[in-house]
ZADO-1210 file (C-alpha; in nm, 4 decimals, padded with zeros to 6 digits):
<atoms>
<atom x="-00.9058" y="03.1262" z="-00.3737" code="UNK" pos="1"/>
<atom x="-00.6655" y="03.0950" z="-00.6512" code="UNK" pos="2"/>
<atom x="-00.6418" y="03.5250" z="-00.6647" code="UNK" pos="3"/>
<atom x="-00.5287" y="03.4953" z="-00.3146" code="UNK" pos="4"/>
<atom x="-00.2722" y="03.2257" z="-00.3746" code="UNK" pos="5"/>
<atom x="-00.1205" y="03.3918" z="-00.6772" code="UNK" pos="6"/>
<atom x="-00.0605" y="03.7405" z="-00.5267" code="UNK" pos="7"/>
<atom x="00.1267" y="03.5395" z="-00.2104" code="UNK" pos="8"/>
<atom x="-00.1553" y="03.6099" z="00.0741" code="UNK" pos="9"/>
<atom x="-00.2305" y="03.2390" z="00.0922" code="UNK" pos="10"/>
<atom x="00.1642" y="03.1455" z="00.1257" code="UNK" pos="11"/>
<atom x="00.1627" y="03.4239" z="00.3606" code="UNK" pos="12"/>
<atom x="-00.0678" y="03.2561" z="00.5783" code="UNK" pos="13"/>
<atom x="00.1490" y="02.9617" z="00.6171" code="UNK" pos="14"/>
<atom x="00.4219" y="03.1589" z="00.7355" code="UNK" pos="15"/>
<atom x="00.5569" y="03.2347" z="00.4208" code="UNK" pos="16"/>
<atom x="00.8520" y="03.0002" z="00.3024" code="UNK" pos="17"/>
<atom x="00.9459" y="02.9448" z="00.6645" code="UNK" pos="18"/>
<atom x="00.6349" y="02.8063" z="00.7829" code="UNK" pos="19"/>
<atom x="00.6618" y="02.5355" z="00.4869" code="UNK" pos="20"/>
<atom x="00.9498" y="02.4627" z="00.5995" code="UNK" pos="21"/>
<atom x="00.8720" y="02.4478" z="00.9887" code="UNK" pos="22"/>
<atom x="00.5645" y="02.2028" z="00.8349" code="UNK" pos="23"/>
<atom x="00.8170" y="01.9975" z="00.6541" code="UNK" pos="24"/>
<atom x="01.0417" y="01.9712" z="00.9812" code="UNK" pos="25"/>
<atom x="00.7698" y="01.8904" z="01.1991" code="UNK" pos="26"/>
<atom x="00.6902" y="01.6106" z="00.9981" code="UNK" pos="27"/>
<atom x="01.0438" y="01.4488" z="00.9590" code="UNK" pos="28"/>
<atom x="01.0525" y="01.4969" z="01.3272" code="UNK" pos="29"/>
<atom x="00.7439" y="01.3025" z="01.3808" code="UNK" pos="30"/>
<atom x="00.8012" y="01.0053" z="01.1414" code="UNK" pos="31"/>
<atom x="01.2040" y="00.9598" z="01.2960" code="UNK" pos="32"/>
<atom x="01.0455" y="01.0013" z="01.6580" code="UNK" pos="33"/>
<atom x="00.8090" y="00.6888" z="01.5844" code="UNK" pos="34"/>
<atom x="01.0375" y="00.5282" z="01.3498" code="UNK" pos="35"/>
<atom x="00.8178" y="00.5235" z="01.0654" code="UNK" pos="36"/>
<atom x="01.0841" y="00.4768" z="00.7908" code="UNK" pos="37"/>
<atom x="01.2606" y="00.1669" z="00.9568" code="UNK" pos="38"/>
<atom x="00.9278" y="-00.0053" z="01.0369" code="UNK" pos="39"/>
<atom x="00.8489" y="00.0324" z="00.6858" code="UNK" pos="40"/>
<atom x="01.1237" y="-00.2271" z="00.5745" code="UNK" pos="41"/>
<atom x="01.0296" y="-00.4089" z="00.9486" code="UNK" pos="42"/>
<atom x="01.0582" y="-00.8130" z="00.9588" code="UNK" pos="43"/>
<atom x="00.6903" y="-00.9685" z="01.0779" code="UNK" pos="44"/>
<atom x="00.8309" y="-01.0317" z="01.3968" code="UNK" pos="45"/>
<atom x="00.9318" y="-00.6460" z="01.4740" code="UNK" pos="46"/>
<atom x="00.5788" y="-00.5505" z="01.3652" code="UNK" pos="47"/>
<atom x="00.4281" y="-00.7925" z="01.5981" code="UNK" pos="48"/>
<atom x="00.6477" y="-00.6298" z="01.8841" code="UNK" pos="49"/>
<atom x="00.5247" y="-00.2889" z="01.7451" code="UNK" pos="50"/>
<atom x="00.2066" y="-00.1327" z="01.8973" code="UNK" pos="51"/>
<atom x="-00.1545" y="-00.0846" z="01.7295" code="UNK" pos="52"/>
<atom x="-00.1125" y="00.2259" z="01.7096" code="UNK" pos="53"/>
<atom x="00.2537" y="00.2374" z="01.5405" code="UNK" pos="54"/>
<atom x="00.1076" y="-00.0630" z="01.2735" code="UNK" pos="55"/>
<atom x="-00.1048" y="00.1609" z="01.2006" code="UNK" pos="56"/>
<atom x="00.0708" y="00.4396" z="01.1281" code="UNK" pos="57"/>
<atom x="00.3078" y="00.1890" z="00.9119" code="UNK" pos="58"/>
<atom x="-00.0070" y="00.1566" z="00.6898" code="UNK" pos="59"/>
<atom x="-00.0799" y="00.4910" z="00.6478" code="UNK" pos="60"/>
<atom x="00.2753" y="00.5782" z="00.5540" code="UNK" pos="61"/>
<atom x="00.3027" y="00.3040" z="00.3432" code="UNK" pos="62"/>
<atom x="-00.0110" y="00.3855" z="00.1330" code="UNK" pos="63"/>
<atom x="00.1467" y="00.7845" z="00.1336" code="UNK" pos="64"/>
<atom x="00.4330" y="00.6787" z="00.0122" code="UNK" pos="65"/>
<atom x="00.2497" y="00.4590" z="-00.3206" code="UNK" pos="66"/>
<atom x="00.0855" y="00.7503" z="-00.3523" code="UNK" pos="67"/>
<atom x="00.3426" y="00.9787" z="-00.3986" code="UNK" pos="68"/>
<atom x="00.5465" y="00.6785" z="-00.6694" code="UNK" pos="69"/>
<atom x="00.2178" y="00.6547" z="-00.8399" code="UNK" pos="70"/>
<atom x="00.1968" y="01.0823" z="-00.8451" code="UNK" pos="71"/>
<atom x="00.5301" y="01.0717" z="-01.0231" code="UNK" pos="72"/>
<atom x="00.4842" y="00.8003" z="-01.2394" code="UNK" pos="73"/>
<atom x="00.1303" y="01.0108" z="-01.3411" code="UNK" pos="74"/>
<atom x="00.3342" y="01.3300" z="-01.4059" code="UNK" pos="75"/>
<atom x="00.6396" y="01.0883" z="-01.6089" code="UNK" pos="76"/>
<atom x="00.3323" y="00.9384" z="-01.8575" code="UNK" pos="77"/>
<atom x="00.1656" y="01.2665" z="-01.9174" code="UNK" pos="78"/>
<atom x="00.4728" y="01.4671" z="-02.0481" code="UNK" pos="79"/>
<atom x="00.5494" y="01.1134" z="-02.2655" code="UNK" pos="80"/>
<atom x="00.1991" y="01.0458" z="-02.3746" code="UNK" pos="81"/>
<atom x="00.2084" y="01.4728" z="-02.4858" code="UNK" pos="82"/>
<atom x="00.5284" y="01.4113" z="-02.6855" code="UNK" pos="83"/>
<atom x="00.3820" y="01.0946" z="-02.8422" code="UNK" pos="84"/>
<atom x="00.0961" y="01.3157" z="-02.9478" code="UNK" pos="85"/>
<atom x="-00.1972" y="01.0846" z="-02.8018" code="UNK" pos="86"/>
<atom x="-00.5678" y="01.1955" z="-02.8644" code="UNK" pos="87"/>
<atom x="-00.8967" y="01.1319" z="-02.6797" code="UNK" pos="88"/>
<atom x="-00.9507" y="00.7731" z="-02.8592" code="UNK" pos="89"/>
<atom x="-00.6487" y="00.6497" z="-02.6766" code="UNK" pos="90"/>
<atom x="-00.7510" y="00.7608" z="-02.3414" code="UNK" pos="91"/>
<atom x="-01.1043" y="00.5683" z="-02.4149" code="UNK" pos="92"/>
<atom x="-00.9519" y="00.2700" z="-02.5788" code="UNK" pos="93"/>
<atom x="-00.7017" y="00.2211" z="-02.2622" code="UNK" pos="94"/>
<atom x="-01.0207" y="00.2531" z="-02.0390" code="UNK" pos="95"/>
<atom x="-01.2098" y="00.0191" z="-02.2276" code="UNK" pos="96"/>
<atom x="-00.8761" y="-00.2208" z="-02.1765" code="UNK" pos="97"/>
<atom x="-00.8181" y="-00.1424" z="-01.8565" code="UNK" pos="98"/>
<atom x="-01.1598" y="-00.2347" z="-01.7412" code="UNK" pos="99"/>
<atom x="-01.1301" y="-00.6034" z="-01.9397" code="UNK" pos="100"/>
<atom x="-00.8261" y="-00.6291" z="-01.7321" code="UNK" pos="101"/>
<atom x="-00.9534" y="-00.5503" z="-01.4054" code="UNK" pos="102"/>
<atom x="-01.2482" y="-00.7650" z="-01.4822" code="UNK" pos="103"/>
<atom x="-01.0215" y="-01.0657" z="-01.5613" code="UNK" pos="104"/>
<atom x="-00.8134" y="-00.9666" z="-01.2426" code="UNK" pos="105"/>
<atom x="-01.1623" y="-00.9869" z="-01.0213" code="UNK" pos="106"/>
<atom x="-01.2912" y="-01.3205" z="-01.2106" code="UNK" pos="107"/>
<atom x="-00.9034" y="-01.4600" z="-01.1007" code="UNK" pos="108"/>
<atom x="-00.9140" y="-01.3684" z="-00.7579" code="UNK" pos="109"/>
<atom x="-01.3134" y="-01.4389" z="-00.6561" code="UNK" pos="110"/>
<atom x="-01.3075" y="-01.7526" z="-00.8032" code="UNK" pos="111"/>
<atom x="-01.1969" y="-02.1076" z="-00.6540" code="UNK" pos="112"/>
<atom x="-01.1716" y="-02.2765" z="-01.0127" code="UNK" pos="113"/>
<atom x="-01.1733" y="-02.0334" z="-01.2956" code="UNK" pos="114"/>
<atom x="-01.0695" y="-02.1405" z="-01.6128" code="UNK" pos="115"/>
<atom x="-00.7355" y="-02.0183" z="-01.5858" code="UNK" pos="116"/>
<atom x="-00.6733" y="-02.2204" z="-01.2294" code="UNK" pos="117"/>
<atom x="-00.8518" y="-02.5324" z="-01.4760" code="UNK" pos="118"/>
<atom x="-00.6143" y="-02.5102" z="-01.7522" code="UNK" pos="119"/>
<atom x="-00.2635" y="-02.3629" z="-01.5884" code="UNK" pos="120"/>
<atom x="-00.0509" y="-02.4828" z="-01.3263" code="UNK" pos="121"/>
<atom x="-00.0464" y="-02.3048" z="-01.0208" code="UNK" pos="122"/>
<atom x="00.2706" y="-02.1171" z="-01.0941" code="UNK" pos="123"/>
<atom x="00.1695" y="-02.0266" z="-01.4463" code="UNK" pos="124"/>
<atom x="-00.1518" y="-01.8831" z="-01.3603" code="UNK" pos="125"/>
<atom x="00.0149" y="-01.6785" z="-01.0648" code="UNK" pos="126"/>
<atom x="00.2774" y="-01.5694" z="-01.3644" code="UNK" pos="127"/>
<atom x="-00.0383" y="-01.4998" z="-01.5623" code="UNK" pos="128"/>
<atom x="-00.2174" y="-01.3041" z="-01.3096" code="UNK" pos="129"/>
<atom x="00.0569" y="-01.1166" z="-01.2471" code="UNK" pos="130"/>
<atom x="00.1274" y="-00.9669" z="-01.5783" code="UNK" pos="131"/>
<atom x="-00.2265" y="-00.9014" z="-01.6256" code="UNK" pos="132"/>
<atom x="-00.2657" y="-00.6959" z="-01.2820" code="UNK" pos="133"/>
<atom x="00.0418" y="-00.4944" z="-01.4204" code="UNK" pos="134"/>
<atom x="-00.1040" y="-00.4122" z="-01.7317" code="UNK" pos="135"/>
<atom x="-00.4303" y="-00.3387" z="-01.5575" code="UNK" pos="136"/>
<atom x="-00.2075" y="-00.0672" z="-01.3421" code="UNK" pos="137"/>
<atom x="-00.0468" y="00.0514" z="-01.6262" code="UNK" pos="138"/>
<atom x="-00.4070" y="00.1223" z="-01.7936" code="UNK" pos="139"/>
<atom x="-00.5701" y="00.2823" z="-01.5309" code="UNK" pos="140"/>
<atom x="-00.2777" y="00.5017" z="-01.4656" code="UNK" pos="141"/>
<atom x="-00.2891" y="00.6282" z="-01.7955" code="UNK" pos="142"/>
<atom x="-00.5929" y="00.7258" z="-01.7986" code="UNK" pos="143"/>
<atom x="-00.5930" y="01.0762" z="-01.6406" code="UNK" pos="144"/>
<atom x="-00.2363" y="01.1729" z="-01.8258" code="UNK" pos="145"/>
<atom x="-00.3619" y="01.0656" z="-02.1753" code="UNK" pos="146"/>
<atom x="-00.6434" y="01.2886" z="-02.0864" code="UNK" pos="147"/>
<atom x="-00.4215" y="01.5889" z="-02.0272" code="UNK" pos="148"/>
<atom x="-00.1937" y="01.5515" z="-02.2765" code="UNK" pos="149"/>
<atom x="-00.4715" y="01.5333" z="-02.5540" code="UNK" pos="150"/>
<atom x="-00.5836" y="01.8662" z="-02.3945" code="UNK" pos="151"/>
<atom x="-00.2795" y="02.0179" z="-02.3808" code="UNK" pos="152"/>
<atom x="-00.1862" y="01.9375" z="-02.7489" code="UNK" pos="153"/>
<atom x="-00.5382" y="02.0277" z="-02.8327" code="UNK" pos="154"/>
<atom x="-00.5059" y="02.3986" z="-02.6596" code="UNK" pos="155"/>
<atom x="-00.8396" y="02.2986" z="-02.3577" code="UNK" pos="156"/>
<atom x="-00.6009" y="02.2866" z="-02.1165" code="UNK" pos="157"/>
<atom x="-00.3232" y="02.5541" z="-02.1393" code="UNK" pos="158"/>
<atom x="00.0301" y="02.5346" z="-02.0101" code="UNK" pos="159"/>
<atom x="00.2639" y="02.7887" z="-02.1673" code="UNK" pos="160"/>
<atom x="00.4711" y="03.0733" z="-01.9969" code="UNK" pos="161"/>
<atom x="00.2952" y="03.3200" z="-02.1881" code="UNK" pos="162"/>
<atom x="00.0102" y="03.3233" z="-01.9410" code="UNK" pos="163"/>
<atom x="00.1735" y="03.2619" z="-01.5906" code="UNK" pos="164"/>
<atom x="-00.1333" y="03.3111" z="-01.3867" code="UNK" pos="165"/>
<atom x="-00.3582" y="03.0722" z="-01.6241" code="UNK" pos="166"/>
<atom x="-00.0160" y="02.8299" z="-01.6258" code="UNK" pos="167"/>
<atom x="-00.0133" y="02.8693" z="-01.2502" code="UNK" pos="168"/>
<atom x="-00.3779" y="02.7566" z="-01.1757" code="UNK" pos="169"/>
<atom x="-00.4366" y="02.5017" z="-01.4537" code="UNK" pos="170"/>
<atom x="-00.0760" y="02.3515" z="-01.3095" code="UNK" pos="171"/>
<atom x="-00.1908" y="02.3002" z="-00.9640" code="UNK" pos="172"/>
<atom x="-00.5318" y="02.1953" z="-01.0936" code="UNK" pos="173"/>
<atom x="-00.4037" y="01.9405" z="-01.2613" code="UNK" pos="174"/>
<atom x="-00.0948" y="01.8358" z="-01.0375" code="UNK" pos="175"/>
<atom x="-00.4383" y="01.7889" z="-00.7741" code="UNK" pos="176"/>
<atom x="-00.6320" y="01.5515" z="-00.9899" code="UNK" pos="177"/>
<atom x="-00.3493" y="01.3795" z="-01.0477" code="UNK" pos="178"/>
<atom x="-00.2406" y="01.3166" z="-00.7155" code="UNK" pos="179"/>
<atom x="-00.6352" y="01.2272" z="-00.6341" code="UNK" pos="180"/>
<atom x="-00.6564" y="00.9421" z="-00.8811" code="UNK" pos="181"/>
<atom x="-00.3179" y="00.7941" z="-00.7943" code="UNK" pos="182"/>
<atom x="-00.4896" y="00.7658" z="-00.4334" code="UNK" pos="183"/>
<atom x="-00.7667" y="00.5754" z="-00.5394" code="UNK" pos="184"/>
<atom x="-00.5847" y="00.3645" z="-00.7987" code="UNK" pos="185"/>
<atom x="-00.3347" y="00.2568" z="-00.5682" code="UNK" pos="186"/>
<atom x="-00.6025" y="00.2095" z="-00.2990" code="UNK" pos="187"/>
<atom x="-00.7743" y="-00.0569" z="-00.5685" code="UNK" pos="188"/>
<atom x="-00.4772" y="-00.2208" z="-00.6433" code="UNK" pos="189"/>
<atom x="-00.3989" y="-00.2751" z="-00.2542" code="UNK" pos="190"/>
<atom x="-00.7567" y="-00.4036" z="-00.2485" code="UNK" pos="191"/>
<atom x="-00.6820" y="-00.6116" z="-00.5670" code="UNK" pos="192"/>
<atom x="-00.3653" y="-00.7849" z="-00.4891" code="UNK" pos="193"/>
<atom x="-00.4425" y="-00.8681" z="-00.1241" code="UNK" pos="194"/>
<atom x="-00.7830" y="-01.0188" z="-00.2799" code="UNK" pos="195"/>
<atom x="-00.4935" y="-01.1914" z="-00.5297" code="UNK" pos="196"/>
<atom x="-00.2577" y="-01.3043" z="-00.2053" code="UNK" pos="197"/>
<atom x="-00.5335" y="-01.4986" z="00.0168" code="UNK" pos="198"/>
<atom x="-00.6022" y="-01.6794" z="-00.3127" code="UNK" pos="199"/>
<atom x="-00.2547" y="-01.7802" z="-00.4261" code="UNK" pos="200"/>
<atom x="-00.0736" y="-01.7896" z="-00.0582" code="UNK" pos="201"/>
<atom x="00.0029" y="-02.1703" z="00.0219" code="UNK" pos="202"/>
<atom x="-00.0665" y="-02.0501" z="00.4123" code="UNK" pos="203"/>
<atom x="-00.4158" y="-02.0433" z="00.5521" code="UNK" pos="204"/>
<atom x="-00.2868" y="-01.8714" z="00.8797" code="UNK" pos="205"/>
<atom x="00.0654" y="-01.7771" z="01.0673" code="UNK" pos="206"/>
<atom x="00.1549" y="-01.7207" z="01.3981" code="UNK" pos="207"/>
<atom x="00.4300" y="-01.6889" z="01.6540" code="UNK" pos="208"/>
<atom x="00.4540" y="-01.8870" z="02.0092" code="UNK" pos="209"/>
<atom x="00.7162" y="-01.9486" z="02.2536" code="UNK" pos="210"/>
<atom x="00.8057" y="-02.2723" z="02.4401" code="UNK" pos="211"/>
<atom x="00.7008" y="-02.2980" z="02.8032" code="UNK" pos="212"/>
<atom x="00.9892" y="-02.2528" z="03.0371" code="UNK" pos="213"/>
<atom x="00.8929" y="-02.6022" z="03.2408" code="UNK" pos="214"/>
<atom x="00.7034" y="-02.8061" z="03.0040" code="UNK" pos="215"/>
<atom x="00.8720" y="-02.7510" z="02.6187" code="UNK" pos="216"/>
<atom x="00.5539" y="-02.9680" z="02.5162" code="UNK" pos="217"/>
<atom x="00.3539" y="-02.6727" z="02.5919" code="UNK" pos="218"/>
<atom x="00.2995" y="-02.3932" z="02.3878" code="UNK" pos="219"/>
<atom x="00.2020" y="-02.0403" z="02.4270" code="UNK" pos="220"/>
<atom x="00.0473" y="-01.8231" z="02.1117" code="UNK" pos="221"/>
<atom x="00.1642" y="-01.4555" z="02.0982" code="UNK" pos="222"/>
<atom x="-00.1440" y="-01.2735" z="02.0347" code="UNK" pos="223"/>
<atom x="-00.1333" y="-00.9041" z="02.0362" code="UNK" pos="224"/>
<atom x="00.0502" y="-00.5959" z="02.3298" code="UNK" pos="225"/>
<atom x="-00.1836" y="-00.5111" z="02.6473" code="UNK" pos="226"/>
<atom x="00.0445" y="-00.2156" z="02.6678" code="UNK" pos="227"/>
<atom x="00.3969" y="-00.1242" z="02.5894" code="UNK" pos="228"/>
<atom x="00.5327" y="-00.3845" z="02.8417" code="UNK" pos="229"/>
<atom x="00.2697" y="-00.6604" z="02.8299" code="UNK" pos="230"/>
<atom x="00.2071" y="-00.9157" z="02.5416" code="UNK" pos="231"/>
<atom x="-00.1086" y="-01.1287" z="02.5443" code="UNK" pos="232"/>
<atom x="-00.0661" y="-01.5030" z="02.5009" code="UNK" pos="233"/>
<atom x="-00.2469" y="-01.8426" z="02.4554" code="UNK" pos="234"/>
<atom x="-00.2685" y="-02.2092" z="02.4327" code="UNK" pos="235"/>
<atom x="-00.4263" y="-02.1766" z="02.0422" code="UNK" pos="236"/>
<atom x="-00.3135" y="-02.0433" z="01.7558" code="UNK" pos="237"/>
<atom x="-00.6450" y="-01.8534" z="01.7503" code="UNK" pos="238"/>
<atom x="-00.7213" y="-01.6269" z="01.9980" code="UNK" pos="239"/>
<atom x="-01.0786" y="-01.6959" z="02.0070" code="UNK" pos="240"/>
<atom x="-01.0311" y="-02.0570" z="02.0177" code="UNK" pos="241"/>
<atom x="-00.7636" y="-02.0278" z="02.3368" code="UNK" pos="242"/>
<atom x="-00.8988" y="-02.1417" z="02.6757" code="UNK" pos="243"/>
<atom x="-00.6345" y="-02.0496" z="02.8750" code="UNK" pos="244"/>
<atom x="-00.4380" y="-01.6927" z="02.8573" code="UNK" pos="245"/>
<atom x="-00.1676" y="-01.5670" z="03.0584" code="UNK" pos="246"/>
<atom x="00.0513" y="-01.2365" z="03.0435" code="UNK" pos="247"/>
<atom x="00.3980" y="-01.1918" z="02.9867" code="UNK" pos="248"/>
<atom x="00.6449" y="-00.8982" z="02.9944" code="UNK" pos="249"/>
<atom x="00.7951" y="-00.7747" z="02.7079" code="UNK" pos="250"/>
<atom x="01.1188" y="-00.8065" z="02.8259" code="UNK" pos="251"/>
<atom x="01.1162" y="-01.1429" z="02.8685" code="UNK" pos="252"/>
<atom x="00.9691" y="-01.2196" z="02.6213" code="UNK" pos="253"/>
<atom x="01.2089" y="-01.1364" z="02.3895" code="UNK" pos="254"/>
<atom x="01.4651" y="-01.2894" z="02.5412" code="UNK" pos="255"/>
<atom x="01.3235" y="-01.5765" z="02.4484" code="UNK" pos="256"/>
<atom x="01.3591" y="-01.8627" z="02.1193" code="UNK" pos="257"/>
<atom x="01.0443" y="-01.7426" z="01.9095" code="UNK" pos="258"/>
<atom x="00.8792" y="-01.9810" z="01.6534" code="UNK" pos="259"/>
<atom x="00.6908" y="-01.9270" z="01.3525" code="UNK" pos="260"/>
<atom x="00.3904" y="-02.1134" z="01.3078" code="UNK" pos="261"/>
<atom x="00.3126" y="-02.1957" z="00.9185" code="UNK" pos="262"/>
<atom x="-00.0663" y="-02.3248" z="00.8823" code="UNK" pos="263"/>
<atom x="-00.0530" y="-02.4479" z="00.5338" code="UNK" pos="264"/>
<atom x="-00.3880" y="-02.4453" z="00.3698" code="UNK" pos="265"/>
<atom x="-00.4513" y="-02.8603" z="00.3834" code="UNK" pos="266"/>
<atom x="-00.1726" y="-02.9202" z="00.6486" code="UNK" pos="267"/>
<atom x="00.0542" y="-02.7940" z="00.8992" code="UNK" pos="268"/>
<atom x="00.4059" y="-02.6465" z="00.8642" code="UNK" pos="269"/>
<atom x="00.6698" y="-02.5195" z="01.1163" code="UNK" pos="270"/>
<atom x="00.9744" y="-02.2706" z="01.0942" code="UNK" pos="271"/>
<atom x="01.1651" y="-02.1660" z="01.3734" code="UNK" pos="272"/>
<atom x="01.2449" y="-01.8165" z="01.3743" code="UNK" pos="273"/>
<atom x="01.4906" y="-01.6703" z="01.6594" code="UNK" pos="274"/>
<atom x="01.4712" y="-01.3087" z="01.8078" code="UNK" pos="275"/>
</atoms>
């Protein structure tokens, strides 16, 4: 495989620079056609609006796009851990740390009344949490570049001009694994801080309704789109608790005053919000 890629029959496959670059177009095409790159900076209420399907493609891209930060960030510690002149001790010592950290991190977020939600306030433990879950990210990212950079300095893994094709392979090689383990670290740390969110959140639940056009006592949950001109709605905040459902178009819909429903974890709150 990697014969064939160096002598330019793999490229040439692809179309050769031009087929990259029809690739590269295709896919800026498709992400402005579905408006990927607004709907990542989207307010809740323009998601809601947004389709299944287009939420989740907002995920996807999303997750890409930590991927790619945490690639970077990868590539930025192993040239600095290689000029610092780290060794294989560091790279086990930050894994032993790292691993305390995301142990701590787990213990925080699985547990109604750990010791740290027994002895801090709620904002100091957040704080706390907080700047632990960084450090744990900061470990586990360094990691894999420690790794490399001890090889490197040590001559295992070689990267000098003098041997293009060996500089060419062990490059990519390692530009791969690094892009792998930035997918699962930031895939954890999703996983982590969404665990750390339901805990700390003062909301149990939110929602959106509108007012009903003849009775403003009345009001009428926005659950989810039929289709792309049909929203669902219902007299609960929770769709499985609704008895009564009707259908409304989009349209209209819109044109409406839209609330935001708060459900605070031991009472109720309200906010307005207008579309």
């Amino acid at each position: 495989m990697w014969d064939r890629i160096l002598d330019g029959q793999f490229l040439s496959k692809l179309g050769g620079v031009g087929g990259i670059v029809a690739i590269l177009s295709f896919m800026w095409t498709f992400f402005k056609k579905n408006q990927v790159i607004t709907s990542l900076t989207s307010s809740k209420i323009e998601r809601l609006i947004s389709s299944k399907e287009k939420r989740t493609l907002i995920k996807i891209s999303n997750y890409i796009f930590y991927v790619m930060i945490g690639s970077i960030f990868s590539v930025f510690l192993t040239v600095l851990y290689y000029n610092l002149g780290v060794n294989e001790y560091f790279t086990f010592c930050i894994s032993i740390i790292g691993t305390i950290f995301y142990f701590t991190i787990l213990y925080v977020s699985l547990t109604q009344k750990s010791i740290f939600d027994k002895r801090l306030s709620r904002s100091k433990n957040l704080t706390f949490t907080l700047i632990v879950l960084t450090l744990q990210t900061l470990c586990f990212f360094s990691v894999l570049p420690s790794f490399l950079a001890s090889n490197i300095a040590e001559g295992s893994l070689v990267l000098t001009m003098d041997k293009p094709e060996v500089l060419l392979i062990n490059l990519t090689l390692s530009l791969i694994t690094l892009c792998f383990s930035s997918s699962m670290f930031v895939l954890l740390i999703i996983m982590t801080f969404t665990q750390l969110r339901e805990k700390f959140t003062r909301y149990a639940y939110e929602c959106f309704y509108v007012l009903d056009q003849e009775d403003q006592e009345i009001k009428w949950f926005i659950y989810h789109l039929l289709d792309k001109d049909h929203f669902l709605l219902g007299n609960c905040e929770y769709i499985h608790d609704a008895t009564i459902f009707r259908t409304e178009e989009r349209s209209k819909l819109l044109s409406e005053k839209i609330h935001l429903l708060k459900l605070l974890k031991n009472k109720e709150g309200e906010i307005e919000y207008y579309i």
